[in-house]
C-alpha positions as CSV (number, residue, x, y, z in Angstrom):
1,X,-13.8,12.4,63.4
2,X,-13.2,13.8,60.1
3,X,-9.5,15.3,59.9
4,X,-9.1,17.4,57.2
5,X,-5.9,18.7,55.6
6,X,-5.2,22.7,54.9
7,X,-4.9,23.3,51.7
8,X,-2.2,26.1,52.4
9,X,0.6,23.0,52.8
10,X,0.4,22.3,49.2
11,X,2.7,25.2,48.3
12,X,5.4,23.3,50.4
13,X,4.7,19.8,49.2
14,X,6.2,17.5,46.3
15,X,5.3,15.3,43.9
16,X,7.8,12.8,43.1
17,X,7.8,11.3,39.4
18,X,10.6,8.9,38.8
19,X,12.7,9.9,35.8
20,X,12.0,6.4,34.1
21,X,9.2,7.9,33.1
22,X,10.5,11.2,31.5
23,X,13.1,8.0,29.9
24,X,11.1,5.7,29.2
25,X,6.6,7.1,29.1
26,X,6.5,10.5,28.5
27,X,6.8,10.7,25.0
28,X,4.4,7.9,24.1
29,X,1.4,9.0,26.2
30,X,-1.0,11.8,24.3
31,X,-1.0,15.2,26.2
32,X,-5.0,15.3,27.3
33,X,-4.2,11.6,29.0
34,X,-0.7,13.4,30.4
35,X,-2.8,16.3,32.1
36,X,-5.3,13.6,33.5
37,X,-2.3,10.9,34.6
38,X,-0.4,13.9,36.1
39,X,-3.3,15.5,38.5
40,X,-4.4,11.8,39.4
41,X,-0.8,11.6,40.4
42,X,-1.2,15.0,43.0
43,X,-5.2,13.0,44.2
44,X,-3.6,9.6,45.2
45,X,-0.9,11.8,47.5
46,X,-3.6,13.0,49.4
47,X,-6.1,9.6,49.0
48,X,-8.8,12.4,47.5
49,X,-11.8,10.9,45.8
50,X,-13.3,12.7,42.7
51,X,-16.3,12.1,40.0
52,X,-15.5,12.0,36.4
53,X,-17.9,15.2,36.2
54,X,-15.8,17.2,38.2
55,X,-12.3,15.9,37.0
56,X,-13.1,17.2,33.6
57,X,-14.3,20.5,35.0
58,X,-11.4,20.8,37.0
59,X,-9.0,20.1,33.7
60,X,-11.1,21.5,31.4
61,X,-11.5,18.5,29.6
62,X,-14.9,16.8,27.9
63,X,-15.9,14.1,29.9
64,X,-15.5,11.8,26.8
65,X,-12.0,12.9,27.1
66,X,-11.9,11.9,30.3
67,X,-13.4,8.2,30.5
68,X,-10.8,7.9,27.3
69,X,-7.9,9.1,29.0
70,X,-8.8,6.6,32.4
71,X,-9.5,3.6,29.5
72,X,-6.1,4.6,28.3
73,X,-4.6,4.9,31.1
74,X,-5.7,1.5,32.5
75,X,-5.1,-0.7,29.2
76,X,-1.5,0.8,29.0
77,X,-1.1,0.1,33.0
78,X,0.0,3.2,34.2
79,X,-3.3,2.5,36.8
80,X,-4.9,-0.4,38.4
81,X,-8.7,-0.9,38.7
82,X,-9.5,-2.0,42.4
83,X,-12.7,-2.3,44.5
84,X,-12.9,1.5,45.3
85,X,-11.5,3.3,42.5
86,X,-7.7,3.0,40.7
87,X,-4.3,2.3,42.2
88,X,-1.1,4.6,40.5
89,X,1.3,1.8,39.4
90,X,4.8,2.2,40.1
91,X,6.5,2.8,37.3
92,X,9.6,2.2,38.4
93,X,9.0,-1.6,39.7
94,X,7.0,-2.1,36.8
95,X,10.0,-1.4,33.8
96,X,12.0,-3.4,36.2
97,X,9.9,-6.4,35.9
98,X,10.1,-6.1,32.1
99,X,13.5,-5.7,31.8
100,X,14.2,-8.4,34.3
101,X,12.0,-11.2,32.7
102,X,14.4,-14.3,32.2
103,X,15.6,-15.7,29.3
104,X,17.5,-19.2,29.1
105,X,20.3,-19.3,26.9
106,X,23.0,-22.3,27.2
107,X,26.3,-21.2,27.1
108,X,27.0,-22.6,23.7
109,X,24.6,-20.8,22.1
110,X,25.4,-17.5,23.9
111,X,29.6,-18.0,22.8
112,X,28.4,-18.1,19.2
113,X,26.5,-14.3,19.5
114,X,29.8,-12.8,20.7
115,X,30.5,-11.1,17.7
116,X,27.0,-10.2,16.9
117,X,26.5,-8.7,20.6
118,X,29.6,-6.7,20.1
119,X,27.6,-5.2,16.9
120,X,24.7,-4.7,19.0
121,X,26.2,-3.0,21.7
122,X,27.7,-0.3,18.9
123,X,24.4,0.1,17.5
124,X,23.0,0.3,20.5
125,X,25.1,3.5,21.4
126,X,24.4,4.8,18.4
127,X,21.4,5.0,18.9
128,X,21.1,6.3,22.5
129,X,23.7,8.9,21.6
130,X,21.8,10.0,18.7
131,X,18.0,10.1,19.3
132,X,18.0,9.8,22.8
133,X,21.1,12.3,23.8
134,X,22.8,9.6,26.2
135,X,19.3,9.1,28.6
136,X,17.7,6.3,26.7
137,X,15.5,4.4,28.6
138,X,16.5,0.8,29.9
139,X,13.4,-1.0,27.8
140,X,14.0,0.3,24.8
141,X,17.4,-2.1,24.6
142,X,14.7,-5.3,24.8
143,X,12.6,-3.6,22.0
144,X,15.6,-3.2,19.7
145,X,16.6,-6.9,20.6
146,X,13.1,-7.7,19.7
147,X,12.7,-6.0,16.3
148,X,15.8,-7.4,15.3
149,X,15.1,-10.5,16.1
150,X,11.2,-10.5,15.6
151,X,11.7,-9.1,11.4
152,X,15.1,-9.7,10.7
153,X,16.7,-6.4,10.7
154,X,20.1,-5.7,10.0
155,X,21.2,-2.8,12.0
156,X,21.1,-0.6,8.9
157,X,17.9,-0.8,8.8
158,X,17.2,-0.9,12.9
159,X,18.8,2.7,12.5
160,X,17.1,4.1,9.8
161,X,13.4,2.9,12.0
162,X,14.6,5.2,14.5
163,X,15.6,8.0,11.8
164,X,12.1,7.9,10.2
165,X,10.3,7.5,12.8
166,X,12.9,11.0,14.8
167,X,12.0,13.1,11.7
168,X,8.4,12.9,11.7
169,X,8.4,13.6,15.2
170,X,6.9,10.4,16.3
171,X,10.3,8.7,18.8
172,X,7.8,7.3,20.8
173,X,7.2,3.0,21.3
174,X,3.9,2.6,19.6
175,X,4.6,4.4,16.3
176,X,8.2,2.8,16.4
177,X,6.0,-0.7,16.9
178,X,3.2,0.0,14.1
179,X,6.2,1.0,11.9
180,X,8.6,-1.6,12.5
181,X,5.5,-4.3,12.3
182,X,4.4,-2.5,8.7
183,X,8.4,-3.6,7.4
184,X,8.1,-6.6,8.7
185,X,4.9,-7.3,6.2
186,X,6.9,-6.4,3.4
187,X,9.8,-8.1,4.2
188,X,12.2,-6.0,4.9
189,X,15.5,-7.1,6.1
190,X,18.4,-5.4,4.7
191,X,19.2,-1.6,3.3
192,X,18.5,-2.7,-0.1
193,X,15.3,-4.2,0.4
194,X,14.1,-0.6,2.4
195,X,15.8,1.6,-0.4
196,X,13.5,-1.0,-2.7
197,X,10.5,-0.5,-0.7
198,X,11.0,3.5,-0.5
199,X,10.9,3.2,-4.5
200,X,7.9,1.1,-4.5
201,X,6.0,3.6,-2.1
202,X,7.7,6.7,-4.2
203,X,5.7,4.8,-7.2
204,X,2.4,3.9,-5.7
205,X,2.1,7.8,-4.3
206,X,2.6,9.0,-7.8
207,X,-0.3,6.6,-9.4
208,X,-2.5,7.0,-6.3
209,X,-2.2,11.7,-6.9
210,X,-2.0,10.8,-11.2
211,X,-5.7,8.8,-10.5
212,X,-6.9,11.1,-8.4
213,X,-6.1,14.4,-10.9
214,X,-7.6,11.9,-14.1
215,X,-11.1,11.4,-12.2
216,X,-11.0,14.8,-11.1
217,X,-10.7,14.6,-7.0
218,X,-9.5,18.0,-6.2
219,X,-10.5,16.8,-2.4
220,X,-8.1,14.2,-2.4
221,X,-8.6,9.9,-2.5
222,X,-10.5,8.5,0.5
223,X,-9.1,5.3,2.4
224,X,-11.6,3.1,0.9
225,X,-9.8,3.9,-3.0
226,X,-6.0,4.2,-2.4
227,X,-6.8,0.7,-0.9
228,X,-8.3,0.1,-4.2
229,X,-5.3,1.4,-6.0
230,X,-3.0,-0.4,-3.8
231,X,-4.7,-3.6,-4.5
232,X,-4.0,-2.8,-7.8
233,X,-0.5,-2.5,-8.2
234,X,0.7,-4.2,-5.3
235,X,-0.8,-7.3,-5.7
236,X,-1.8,-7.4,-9.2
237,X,1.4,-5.6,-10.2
238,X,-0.3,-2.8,-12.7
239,X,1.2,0.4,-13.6
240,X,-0.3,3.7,-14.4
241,X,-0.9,2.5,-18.2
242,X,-3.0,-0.6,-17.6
243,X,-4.8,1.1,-15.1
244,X,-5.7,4.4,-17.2
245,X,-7.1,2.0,-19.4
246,X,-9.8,1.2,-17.0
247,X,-9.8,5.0,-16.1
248,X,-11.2,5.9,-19.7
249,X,-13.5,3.5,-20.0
250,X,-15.4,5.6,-16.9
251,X,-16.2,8.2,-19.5
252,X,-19.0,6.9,-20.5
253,X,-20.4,6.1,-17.7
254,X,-21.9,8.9,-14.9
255,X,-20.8,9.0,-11.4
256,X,-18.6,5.5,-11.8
257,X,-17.7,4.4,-8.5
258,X,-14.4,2.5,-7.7
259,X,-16.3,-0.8,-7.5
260,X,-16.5,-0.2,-11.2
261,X,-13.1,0.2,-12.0
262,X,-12.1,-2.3,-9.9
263,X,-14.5,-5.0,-11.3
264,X,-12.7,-4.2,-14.9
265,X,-9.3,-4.1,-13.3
266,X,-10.0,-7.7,-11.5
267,X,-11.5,-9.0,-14.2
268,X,-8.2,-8.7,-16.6
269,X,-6.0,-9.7,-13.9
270,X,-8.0,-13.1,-13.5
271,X,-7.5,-13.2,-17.4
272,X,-4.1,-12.7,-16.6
273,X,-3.7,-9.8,-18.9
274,X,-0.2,-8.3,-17.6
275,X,0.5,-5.5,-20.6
276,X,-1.8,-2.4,-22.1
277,X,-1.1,-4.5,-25.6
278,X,-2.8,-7.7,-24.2
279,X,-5.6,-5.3,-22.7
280,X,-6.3,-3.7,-25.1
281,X,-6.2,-6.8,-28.3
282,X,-9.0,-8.3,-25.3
283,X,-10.6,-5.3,-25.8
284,X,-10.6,-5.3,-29.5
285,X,-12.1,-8.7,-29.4
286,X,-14.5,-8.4,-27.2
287,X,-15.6,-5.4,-29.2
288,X,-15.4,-7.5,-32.5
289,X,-17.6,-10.2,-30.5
290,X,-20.2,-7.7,-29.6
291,X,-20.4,-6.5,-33.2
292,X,-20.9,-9.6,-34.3
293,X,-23.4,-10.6,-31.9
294,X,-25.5,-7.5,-32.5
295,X,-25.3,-8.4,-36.3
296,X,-26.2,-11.8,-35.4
297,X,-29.5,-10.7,-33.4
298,X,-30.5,-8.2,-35.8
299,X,-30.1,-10.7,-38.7
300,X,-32.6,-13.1,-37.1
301,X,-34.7,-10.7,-36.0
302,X,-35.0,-9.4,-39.6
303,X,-35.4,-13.2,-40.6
304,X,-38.2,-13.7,-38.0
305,X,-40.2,-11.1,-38.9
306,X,-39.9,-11.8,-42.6
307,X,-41.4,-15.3,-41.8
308,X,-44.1,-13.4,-39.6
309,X,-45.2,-11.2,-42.6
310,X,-45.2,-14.3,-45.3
311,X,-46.5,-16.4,-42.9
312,X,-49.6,-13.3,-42.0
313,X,-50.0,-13.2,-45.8
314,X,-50.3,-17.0,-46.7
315,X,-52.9,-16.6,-43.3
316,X,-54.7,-13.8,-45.3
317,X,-54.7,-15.8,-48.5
318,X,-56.0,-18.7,-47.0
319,X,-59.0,-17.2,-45.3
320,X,-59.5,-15.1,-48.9
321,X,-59.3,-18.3,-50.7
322,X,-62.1,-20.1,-48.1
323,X,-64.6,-17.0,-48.3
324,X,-64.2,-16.9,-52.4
325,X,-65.2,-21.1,-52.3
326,X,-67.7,-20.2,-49.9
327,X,-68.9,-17.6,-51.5
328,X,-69.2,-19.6,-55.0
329,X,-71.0,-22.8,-53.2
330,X,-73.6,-20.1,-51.6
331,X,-74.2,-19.8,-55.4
């Protein structure tokens, strides 16, 4: 027998959603996947069953937006793949498990990190009461534990992640992880070190908009040439004056690509040409070489067909010389 369930009772019905995950999910998870988590949610209540073709319909969603939002879902395990369909994960058992993971420590070692738990604990209330207005979610203390202890940082620096990351409206794990991961590349540990790094980016930014303005992209520089340019002076440590050297030497050439530039550019760095002086004496000489070279060719070119001609006229003479004897014996 088939029971089925009137629809009516859904005006007196609730959905429970535990408030980890307002604390600890909510902000991390893109809106589109949000609408899809939250009505899959309301199905597994009821144990309904429903196609991806009429879950997008029903959201008003692509479907593309739909298998993403499952594949999303699933990798991030906020559902479980089993033999009929997906299983909603509790949220609730599954922070617990992460923050409940153990970690030996002998005593010794844990006597010695008094004091630096006692600065952990401020900065950890800092933070909560700042970014987080008192509700910040239980995980997010192992994450902090982690950067800190992952990168280095000193809890100057632990505060001004969360402060970049607050004021471009991005508080959520992910872009907290991608940035954290990017200062831990360039070695970031301490405020001076960031305050040296914002200089260095402050820098770059102006080269990469003075490069684009010389070559005359109104449109902007693609991904494929501010790597180019960042290849440029953050590995081969050029400034704006070694590299508009290479930037003029385009002028002569139509539609010079990147590869171009960067070919010149490489090739002085492998020379290990640091200054516009050193460049441009190379450049002198190498012009001076050409010359020469060109002089040197056209010299014995000139030479060779001097020989050609005397050696076509001794030729002619020859032959004029052996008709005139023949010419006398006919007689």
């Amino acid at each position: 027998m088939k029971l089925e369930q009137d629809d009516k009772t859904i005006i007196f019905s609730n959905i429970e959603i535990p408030e980890i995950f307002f604390a600890e999910y909510l902000n991390s998870m893109p809106s589109e996947y949000l609408k899809i988590y939250l009505y899959l949610l309301f199905l597994s209540k009821y144990k309904r069953e429903i196609s991806v073709n009429d879950l997008a319909k029903k959201l008003a969603l692509s479907i593309n937006t739909i298998n993403e939002g499952m594949q999303y879902l699933e990798k991030e395990n906020y559902i479980l793949r089993n033999q009929t369909g997906f299983k909603i994960v509790d949220l609730q058992e599954k922070t617990l498990h992460s923050l409940y993971t153990l970690k030996i420590e002998d005593s010794q070692s844990k006597i010695k990190k008094t004091a630096q738990n006692q600065k952990r604990i401020q900065l950890i209330e800092y933070i909560n009461n700042k970014y987080f207005q008192g509700i910040m979610g239980p995980t997010w203390y192992s994450d902090i534990d982690t950067w800190m202890e992952k990168y280095g940082f000193d809890e100057h620096v632990i505060i001004n992640l969360f402060d970049y990351c607050y004021n471009k409206s991005a508080l959520h794990r992910n872009y907290i992880q991608a940035v954290a991961e990017a200062w831990g590349l360039n070695q970031i540990k301490t405020l001076d070190d960031l305050e040296n790094y914002y200089m260095a980016q402050e820098k770059l930014m102006k080269i990469k908009k003075e490069i684009a303005k010389k070559l005359g992209k109104r449109s902007g520089l693609t991904q494929y040439e501010e790597a180019y340019i960042e290849n440029w002076v953050n590995d081969y440590h050029y400034d704006l004056s070694v590299i508009e050297i290479a930037l003029k030497k385009t002028t002569s050439r139509v539609n010079a690509s990147f590869d171009y530039i960067n070919n010149i550019i490489k090739d002085w760095n492998d020379r290990n040409l640091r200054t516009p002086m050193q460049v441009n004496e190379f450049l002198e000489k190498r012009k001076q070489q050409t010359k020469d070279t060109k002089e040197l060719q056209n010299k014995v070119k000139k030479e060779t067909f001097e020989q050609r001609e005397y050696s076509n006229l001794s030729f002619l003479y020859a032959n004029k010389d052996v008709e005139e004897g023949a010419n006398n014996g006919g007689k």
